[in-house]
Backbone atoms as SQL, in Angstrom:
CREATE TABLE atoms (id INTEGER PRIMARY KEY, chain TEXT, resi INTEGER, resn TEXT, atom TEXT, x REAL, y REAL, z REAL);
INSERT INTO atoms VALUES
  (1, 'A', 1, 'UNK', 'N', 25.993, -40.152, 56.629),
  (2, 'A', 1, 'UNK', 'CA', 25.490, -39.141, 55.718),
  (3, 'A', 1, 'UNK', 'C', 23.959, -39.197, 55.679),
  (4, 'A', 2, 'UNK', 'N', 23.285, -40.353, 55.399),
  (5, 'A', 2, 'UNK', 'CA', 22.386, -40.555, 55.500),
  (6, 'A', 2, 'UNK', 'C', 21.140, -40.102, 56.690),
  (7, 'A', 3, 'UNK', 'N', 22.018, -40.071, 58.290),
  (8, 'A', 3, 'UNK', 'CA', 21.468, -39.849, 59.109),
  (9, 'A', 3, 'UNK', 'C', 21.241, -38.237, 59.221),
  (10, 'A', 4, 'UNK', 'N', 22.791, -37.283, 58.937),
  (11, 'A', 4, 'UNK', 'CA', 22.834, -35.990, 58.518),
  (12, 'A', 4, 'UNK', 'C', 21.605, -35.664, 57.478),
  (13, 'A', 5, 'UNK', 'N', 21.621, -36.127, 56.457),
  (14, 'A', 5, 'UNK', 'CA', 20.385, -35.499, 55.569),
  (15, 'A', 5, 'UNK', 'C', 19.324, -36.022, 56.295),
  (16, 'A', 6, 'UNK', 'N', 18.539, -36.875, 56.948),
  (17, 'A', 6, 'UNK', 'CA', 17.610, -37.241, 57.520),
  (18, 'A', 6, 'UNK', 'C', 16.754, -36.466, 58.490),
  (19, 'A', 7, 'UNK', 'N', 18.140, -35.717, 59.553),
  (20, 'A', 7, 'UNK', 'CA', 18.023, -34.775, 60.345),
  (21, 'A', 7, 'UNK', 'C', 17.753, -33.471, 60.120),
  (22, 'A', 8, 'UNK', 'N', 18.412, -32.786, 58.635),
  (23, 'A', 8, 'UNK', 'CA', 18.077, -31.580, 58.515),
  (24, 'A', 8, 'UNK', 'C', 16.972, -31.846, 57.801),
  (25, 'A', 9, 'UNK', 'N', 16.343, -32.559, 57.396),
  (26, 'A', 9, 'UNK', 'CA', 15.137, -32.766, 56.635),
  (27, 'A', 9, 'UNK', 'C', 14.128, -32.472, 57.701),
  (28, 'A', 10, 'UNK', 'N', 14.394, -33.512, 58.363),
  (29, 'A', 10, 'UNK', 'CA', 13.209, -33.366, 59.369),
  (30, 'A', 10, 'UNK', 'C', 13.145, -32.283, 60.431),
  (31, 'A', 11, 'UNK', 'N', 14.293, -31.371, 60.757),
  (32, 'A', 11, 'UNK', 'CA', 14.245, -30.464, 61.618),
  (33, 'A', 11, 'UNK', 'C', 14.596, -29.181, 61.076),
  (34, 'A', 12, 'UNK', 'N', 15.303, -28.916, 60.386),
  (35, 'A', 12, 'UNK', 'CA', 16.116, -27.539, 59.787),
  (36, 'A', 12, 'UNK', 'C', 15.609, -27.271, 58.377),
  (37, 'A', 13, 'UNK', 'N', 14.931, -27.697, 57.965),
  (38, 'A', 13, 'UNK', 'CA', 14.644, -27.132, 56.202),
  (39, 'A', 13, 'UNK', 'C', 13.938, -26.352, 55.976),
  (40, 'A', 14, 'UNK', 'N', 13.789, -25.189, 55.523),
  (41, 'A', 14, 'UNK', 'CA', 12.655, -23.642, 56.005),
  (42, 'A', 14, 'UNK', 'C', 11.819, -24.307, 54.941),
  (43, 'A', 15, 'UNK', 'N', 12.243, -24.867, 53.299),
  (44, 'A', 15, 'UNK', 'CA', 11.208, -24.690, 52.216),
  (45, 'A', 15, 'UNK', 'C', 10.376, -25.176, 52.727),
  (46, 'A', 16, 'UNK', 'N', 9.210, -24.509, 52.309),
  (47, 'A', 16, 'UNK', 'CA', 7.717, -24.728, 52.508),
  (48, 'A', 16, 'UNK', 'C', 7.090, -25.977, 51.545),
  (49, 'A', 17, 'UNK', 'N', 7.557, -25.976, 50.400),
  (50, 'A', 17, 'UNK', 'CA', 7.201, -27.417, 49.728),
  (51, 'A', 17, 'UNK', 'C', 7.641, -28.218, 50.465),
  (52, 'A', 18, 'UNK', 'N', 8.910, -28.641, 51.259),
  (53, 'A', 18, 'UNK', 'CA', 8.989, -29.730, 51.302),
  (54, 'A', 18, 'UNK', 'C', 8.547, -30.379, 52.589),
  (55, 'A', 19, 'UNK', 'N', 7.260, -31.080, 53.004),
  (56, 'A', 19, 'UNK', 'CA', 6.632, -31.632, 53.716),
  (57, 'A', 19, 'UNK', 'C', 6.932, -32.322, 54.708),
  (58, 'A', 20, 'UNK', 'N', 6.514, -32.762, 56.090),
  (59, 'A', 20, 'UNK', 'CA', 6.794, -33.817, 57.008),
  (60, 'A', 20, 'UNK', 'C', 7.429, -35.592, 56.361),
  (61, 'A', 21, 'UNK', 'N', 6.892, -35.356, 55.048),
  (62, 'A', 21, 'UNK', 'CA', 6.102, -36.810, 54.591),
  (63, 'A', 21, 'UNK', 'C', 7.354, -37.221, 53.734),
  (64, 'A', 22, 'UNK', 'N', 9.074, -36.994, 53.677),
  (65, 'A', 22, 'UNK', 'CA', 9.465, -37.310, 53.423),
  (66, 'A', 22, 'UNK', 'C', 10.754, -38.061, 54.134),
  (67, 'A', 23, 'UNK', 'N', 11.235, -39.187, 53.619),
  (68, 'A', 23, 'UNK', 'CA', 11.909, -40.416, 54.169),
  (69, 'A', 23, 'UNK', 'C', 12.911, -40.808, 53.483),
  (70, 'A', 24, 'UNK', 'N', 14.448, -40.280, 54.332),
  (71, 'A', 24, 'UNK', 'CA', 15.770, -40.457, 53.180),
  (72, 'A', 24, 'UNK', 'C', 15.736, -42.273, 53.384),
  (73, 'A', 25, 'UNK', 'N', 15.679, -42.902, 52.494),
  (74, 'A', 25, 'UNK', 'CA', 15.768, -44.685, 52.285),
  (75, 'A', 25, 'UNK', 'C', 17.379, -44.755, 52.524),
  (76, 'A', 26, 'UNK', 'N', 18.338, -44.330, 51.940),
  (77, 'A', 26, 'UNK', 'CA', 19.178, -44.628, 51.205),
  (78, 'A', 26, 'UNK', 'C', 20.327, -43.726, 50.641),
  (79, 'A', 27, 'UNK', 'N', 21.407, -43.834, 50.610),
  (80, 'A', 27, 'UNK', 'CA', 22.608, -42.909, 50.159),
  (81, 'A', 27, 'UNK', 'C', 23.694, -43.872, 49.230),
  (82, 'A', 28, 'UNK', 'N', 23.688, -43.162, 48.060),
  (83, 'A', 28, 'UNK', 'CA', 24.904, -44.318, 47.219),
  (84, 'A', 28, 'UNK', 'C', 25.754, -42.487, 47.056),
  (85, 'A', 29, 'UNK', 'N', 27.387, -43.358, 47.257),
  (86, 'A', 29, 'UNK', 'CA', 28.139, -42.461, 47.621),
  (87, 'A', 29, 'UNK', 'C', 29.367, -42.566, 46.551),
  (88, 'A', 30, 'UNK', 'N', 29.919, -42.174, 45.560),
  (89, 'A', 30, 'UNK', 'CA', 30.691, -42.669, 44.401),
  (90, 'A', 30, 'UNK', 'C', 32.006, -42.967, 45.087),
  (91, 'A', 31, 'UNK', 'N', 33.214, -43.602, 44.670),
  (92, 'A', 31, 'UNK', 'CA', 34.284, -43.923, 45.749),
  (93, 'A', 31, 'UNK', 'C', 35.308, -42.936, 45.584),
  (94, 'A', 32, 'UNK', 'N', 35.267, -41.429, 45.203),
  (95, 'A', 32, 'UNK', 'CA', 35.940, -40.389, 45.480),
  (96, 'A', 32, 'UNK', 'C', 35.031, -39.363, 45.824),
  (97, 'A', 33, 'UNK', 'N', 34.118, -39.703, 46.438),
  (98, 'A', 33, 'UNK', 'CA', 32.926, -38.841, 47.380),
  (99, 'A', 33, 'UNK', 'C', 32.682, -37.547, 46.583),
  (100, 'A', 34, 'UNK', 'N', 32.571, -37.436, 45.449),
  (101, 'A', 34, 'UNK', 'CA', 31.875, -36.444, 44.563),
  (102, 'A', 34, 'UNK', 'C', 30.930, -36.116, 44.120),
  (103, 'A', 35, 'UNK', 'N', 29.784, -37.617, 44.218),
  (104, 'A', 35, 'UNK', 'CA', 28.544, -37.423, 44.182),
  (105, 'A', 35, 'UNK', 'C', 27.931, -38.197, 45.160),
  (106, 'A', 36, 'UNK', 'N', 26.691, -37.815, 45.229),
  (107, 'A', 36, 'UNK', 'CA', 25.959, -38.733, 46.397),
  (108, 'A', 36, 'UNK', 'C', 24.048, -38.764, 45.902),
  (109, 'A', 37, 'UNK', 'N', 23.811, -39.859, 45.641),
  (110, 'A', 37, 'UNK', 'CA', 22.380, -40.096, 45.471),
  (111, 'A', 37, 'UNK', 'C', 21.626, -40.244, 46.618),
  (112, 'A', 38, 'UNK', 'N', 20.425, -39.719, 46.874),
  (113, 'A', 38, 'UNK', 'CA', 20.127, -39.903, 48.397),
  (114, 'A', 38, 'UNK', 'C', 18.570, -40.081, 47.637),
  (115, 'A', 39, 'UNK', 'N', 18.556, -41.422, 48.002),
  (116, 'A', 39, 'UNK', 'CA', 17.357, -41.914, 47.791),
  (117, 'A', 39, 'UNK', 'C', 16.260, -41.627, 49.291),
  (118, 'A', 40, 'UNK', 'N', 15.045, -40.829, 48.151),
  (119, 'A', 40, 'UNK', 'CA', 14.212, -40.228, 49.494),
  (120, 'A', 40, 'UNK', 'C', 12.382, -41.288, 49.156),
  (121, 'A', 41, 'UNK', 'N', 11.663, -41.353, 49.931),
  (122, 'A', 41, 'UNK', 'CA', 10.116, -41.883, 49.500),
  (123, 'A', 41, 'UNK', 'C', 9.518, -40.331, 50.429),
  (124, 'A', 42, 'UNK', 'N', 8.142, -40.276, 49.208),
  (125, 'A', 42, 'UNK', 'CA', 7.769, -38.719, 49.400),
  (126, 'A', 42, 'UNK', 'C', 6.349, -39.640, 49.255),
  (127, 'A', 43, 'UNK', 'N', 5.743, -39.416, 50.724),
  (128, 'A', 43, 'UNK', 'CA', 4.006, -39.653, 50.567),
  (129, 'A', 43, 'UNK', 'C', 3.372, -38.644, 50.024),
  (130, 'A', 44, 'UNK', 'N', 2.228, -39.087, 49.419),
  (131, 'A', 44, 'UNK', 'CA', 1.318, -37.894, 48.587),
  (132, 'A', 44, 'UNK', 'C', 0.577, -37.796, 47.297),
  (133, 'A', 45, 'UNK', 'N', -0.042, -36.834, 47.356),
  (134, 'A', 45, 'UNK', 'CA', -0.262, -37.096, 45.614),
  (135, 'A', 45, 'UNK', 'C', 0.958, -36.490, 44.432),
  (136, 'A', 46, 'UNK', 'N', 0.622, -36.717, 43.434),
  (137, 'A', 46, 'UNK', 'CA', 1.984, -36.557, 42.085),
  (138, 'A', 46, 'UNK', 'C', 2.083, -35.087, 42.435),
  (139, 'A', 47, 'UNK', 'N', 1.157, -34.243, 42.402),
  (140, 'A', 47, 'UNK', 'CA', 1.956, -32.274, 42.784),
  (141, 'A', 47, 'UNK', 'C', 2.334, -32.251, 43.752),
  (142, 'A', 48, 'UNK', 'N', 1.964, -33.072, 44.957),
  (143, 'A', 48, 'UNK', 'CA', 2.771, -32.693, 46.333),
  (144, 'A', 48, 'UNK', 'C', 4.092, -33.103, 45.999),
  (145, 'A', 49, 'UNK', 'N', 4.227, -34.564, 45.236),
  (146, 'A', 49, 'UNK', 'CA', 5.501, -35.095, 45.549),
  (147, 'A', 49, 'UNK', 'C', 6.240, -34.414, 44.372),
  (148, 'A', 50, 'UNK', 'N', 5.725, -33.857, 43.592),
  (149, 'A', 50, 'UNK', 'CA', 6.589, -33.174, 42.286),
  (150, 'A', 50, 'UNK', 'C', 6.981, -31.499, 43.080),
  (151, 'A', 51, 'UNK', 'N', 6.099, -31.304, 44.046),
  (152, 'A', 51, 'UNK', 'CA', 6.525, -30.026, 44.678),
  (153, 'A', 51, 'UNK', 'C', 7.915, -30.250, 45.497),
  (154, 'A', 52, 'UNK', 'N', 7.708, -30.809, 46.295),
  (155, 'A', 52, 'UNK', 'CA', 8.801, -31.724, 47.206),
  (156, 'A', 52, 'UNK', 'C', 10.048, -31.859, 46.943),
  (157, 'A', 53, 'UNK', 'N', 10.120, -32.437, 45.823),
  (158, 'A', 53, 'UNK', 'CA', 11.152, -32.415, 44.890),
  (159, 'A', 53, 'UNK', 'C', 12.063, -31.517, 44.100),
  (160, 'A', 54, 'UNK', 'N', 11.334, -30.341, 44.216),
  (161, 'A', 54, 'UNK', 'CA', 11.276, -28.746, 43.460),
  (162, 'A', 54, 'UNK', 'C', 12.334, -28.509, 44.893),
  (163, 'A', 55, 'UNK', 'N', 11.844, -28.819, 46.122),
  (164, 'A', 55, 'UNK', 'CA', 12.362, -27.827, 47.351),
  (165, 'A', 55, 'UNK', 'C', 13.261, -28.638, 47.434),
  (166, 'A', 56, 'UNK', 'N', 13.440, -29.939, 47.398),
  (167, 'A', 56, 'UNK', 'CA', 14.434, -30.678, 47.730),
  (168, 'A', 56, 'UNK', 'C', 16.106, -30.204, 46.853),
  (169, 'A', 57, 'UNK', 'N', 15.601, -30.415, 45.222),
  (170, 'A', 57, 'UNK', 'CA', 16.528, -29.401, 44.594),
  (171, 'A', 57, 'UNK', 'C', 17.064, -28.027, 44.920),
  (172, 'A', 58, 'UNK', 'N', 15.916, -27.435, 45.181),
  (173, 'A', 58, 'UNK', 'CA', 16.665, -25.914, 45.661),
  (174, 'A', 58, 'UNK', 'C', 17.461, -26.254, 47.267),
  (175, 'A', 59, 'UNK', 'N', 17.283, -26.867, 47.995),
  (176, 'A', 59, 'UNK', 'CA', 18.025, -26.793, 49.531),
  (177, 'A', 59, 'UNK', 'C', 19.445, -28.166, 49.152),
  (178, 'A', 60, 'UNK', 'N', 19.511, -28.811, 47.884),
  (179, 'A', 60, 'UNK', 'CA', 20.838, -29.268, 47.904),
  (180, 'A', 60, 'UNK', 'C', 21.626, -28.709, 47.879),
  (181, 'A', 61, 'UNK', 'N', 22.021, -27.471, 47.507),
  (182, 'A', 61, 'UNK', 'CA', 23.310, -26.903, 48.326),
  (183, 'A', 61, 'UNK', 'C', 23.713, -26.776, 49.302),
  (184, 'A', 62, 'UNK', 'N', 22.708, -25.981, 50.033),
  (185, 'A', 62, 'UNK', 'CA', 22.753, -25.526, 51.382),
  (186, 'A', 62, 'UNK', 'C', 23.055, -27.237, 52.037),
  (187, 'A', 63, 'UNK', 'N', 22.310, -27.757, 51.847),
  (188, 'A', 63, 'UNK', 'CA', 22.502, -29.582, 52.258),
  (189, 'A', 63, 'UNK', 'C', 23.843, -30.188, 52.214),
  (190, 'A', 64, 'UNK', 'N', 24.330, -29.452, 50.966),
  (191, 'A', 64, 'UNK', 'CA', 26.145, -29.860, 50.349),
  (192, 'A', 64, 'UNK', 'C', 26.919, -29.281, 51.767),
  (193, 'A', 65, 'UNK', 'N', 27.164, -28.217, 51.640),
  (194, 'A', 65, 'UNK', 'CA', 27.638, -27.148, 52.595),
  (195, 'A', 65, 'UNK', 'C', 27.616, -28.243, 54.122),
  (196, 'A', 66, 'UNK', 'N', 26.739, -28.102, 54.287),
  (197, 'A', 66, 'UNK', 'CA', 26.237, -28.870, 55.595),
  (198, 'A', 66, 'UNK', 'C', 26.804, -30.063, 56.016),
  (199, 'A', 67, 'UNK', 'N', 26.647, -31.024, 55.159),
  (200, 'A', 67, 'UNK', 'CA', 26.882, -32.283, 55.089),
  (201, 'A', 67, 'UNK', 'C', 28.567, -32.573, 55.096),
  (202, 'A', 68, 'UNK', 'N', 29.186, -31.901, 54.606),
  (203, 'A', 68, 'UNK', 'CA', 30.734, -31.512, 54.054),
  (204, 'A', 68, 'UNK', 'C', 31.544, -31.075, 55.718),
  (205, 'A', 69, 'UNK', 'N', 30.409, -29.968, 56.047),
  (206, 'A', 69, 'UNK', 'CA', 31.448, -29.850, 57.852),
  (207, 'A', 69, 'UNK', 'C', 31.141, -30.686, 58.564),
  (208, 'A', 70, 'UNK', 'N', 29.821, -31.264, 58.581),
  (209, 'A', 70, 'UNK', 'CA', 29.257, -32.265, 59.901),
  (210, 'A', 70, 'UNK', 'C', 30.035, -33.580, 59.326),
  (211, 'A', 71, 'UNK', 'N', 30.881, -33.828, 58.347),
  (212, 'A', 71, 'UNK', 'CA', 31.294, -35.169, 58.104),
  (213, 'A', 71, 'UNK', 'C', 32.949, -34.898, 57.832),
  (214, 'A', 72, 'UNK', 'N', 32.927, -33.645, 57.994),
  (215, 'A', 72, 'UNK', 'CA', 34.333, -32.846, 57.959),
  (216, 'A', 72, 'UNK', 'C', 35.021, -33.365, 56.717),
  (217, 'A', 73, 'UNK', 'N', 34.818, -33.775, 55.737),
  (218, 'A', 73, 'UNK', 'CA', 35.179, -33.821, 54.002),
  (219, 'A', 73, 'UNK', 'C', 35.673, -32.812, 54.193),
  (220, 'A', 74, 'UNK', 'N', 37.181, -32.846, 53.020),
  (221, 'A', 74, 'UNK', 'CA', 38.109, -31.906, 52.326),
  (222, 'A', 74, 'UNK', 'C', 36.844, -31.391, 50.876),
  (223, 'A', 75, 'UNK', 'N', 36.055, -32.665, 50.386),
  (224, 'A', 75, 'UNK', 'CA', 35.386, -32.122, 48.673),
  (225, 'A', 75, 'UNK', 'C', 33.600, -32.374, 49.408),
  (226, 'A', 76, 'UNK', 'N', 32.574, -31.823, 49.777),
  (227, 'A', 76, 'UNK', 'CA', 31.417, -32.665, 50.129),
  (228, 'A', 76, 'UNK', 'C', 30.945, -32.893, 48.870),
  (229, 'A', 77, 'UNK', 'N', 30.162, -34.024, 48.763),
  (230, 'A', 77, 'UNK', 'CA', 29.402, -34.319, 47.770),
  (231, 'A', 77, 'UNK', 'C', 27.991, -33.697, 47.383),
  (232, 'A', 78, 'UNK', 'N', 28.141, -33.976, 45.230),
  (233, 'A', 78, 'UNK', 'CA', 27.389, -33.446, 45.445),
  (234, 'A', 78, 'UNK', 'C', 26.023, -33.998, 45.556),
  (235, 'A', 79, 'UNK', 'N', 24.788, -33.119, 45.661),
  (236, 'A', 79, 'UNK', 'CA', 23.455, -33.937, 45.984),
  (237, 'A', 79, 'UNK', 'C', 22.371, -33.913, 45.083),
  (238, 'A', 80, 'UNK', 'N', 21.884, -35.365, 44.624),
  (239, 'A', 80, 'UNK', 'CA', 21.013, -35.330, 43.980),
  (240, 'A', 80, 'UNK', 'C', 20.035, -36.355, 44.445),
  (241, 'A', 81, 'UNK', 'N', 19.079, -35.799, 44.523),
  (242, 'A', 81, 'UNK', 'CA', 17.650, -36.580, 45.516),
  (243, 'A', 81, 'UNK', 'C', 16.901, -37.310, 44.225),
  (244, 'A', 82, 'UNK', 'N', 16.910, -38.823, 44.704),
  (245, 'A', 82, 'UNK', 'CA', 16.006, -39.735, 44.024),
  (246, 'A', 82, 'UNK', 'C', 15.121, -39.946, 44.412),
  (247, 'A', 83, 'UNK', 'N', 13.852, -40.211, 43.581),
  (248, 'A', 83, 'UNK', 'CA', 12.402, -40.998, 44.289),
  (249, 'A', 83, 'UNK', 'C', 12.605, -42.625, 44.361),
  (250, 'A', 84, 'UNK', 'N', 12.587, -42.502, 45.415),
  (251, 'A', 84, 'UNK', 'CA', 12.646, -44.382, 45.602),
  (252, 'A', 84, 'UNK', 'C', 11.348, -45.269, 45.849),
  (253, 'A', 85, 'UNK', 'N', 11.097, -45.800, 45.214),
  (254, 'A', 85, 'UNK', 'CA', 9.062, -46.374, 45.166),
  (255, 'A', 85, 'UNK', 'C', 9.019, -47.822, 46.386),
  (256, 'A', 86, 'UNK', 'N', 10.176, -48.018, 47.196),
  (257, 'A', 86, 'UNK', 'CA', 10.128, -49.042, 47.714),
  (258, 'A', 86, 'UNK', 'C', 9.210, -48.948, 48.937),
  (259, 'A', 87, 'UNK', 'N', 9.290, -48.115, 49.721),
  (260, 'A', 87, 'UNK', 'CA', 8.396, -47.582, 50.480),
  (261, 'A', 87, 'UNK', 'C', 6.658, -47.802, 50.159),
  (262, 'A', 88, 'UNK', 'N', 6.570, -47.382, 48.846),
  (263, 'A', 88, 'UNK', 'CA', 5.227, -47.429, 48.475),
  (264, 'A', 88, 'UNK', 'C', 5.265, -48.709, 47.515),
  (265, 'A', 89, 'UNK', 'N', 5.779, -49.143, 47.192),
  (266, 'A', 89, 'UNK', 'CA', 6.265, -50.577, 47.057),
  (267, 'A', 89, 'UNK', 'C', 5.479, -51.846, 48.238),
  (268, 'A', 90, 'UNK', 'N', 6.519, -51.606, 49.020),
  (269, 'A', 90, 'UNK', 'CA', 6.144, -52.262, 50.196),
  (270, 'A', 90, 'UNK', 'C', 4.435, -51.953, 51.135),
  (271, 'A', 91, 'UNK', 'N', 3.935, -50.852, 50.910),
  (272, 'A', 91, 'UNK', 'CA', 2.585, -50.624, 51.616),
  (273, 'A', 91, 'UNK', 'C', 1.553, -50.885, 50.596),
  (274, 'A', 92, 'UNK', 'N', 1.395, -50.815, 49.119),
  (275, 'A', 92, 'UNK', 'CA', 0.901, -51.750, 48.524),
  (276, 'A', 92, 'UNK', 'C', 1.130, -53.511, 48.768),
  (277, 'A', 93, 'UNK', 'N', 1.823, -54.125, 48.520),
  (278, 'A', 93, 'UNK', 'CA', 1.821, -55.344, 48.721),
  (279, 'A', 93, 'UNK', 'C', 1.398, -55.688, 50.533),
  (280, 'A', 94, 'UNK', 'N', 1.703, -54.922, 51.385),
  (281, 'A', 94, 'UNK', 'CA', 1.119, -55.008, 52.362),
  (282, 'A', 94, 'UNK', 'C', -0.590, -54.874, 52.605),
  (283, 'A', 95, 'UNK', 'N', -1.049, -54.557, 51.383),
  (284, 'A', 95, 'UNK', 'CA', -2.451, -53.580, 51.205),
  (285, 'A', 95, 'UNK', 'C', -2.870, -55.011, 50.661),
  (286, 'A', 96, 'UNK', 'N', -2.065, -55.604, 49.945),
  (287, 'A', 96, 'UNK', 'CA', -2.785, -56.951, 48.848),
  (288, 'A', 96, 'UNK', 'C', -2.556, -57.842, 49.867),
  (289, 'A', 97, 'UNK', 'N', -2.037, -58.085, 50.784),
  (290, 'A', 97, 'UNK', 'CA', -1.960, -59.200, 52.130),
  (291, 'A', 97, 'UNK', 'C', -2.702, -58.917, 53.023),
  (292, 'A', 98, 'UNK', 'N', -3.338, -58.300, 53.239),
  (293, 'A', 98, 'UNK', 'CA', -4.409, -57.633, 54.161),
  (294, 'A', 98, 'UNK', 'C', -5.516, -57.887, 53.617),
  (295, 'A', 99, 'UNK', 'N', -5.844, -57.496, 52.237),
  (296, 'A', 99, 'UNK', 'CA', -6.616, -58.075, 51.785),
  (297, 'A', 99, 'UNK', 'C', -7.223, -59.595, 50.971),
  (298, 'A', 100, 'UNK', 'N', -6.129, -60.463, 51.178),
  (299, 'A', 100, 'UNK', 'CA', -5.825, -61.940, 50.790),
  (300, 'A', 100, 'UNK', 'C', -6.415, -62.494, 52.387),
  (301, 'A', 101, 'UNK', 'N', -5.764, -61.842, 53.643),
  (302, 'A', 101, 'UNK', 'CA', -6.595, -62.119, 54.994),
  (303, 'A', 101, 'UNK', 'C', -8.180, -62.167, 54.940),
  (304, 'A', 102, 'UNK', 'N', -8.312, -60.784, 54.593),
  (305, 'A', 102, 'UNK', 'CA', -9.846, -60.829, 54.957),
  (306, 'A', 102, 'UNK', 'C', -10.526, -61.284, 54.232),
  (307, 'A', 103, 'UNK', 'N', -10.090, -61.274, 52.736),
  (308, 'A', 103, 'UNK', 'CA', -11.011, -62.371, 51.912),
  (309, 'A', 103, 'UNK', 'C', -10.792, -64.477, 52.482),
  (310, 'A', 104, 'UNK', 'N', -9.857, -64.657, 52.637),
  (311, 'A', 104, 'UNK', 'CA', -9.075, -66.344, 53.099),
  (312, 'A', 104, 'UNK', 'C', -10.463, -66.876, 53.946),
  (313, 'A', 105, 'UNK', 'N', -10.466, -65.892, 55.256),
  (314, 'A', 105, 'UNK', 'CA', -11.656, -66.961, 56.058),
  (315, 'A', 105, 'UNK', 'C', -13.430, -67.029, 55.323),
  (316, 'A', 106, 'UNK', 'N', -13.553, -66.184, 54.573),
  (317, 'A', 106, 'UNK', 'CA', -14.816, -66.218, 53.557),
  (318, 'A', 106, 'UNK', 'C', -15.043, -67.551, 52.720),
  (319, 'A', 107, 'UNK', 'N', -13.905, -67.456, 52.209),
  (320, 'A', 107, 'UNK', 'CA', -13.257, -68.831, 50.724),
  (321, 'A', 107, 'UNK', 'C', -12.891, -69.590, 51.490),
  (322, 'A', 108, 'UNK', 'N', -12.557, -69.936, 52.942),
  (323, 'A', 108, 'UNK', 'CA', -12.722, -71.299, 53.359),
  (324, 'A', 108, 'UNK', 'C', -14.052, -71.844, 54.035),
  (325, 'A', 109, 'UNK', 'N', -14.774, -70.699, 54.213),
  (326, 'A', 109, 'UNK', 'CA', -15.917, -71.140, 54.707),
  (327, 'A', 109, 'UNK', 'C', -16.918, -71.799, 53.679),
  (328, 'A', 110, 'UNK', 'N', -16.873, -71.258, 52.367),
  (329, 'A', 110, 'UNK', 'CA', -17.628, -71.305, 51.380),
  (330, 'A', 110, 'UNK', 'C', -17.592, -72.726, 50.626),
  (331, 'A', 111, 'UNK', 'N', -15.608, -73.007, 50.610),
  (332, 'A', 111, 'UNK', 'CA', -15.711, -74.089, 50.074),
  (333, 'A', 111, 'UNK', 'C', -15.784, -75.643, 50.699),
  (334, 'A', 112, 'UNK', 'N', -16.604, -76.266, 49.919),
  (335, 'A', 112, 'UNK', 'CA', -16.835, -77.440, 49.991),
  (336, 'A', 112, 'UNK', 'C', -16.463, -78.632, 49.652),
  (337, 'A', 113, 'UNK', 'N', -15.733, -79.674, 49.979),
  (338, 'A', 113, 'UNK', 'CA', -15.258, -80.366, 48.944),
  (339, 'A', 113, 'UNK', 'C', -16.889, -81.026, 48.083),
  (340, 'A', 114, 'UNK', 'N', -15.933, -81.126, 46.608),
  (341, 'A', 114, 'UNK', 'CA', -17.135, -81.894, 45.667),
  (342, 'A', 114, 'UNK', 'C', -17.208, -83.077, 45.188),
  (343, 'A', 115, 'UNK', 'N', -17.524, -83.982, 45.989),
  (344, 'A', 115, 'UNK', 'CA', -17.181, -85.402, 46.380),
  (345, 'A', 115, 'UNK', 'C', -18.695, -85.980, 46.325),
  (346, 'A', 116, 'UNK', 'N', -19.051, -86.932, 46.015),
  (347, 'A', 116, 'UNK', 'CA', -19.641, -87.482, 45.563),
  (348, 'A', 116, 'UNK', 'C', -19.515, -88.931, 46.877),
  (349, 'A', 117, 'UNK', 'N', -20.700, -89.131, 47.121),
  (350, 'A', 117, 'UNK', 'CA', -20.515, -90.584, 48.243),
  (351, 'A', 117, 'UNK', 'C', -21.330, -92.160, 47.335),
  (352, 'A', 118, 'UNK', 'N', -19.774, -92.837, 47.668),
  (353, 'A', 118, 'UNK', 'CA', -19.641, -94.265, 47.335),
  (354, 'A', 118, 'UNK', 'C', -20.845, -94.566, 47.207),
  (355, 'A', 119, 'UNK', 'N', -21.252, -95.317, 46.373),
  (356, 'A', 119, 'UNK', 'CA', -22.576, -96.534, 46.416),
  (357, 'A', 119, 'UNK', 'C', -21.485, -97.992, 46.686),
  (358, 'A', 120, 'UNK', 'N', -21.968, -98.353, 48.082),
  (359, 'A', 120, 'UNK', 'CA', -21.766, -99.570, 48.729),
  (360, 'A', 120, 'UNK', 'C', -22.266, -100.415, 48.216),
  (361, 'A', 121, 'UNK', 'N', -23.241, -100.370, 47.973),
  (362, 'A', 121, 'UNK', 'CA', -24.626, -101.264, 48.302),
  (363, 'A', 121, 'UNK', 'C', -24.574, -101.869, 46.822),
  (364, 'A', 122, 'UNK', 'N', -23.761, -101.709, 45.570),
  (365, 'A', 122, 'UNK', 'CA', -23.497, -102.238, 44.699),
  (366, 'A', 122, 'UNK', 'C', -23.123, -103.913, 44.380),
  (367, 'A', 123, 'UNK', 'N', -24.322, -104.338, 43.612),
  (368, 'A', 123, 'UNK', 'CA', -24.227, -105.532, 43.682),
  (369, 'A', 123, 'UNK', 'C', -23.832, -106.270, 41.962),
  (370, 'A', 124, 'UNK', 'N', -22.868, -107.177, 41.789),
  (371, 'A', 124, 'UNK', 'CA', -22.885, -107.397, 40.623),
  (372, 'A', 124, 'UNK', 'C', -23.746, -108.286, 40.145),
  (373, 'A', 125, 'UNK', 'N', -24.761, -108.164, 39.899),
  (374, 'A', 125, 'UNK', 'CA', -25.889, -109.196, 39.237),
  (375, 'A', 125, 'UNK', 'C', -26.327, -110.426, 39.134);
């Protein structure tokens, strides 16, 4: 199912909101196939991805329809598109490790140990 919505996303969807920049993650499917969550990640700013979302709603039918013959279901499920933040999840924390790199060889260069050298030469009186 997952791969089906993936495909008409990326090749067959006329709406004009809905952008290159979206990525089905994920499908939770209820166990009498009546509903189906299809977790999507939408790059962008908040109106692109709130637009996106607008088109994504209006083409779940047509998506229902679709999905129902290409998987040949007696009931297709129905569709409701989630924002899933794991995607942007994951490229932040990738963003904070990238930058833990390029700061690391700075802060080892810098530090020093703060050590203090023995007096040997200490004599007890």
């Amino acid at each position: 199912m997952r791969e089906e919505i993936a495909t008409f996303l990326a090749n067959d969807v006329k709406d004009p909101r809905i952008l290159g920049l979206v990525t089905v993650t994920g499908v939770d499917i209820t166990r009498d196939l009546r509903h189906a969550r299809v977790f999507v990640s939408v790059l962008g700013s908040e109106s692109q991805r709130s637009a996106t979302f607008e088109g994504l709603d209006n083409v779940a039918t047509h998506l229902r329809g679709r999905v129902g013959r290409a998987l040949r279901l007696r009931v297709a499920p129905e569709i409701k598109f989630v924002n899933d933040e794991s995607v942007a999840h994951a490229a932040h924390i990738e963003q904070l490790l990238a930058q833990v790199r390029q700061d690391l060889p700075a802060a080892e260069g810098s530090d020093t140990p703060d050590t203090k050298p023995q007096d040997e030469d200490r004599s007890d009186g």
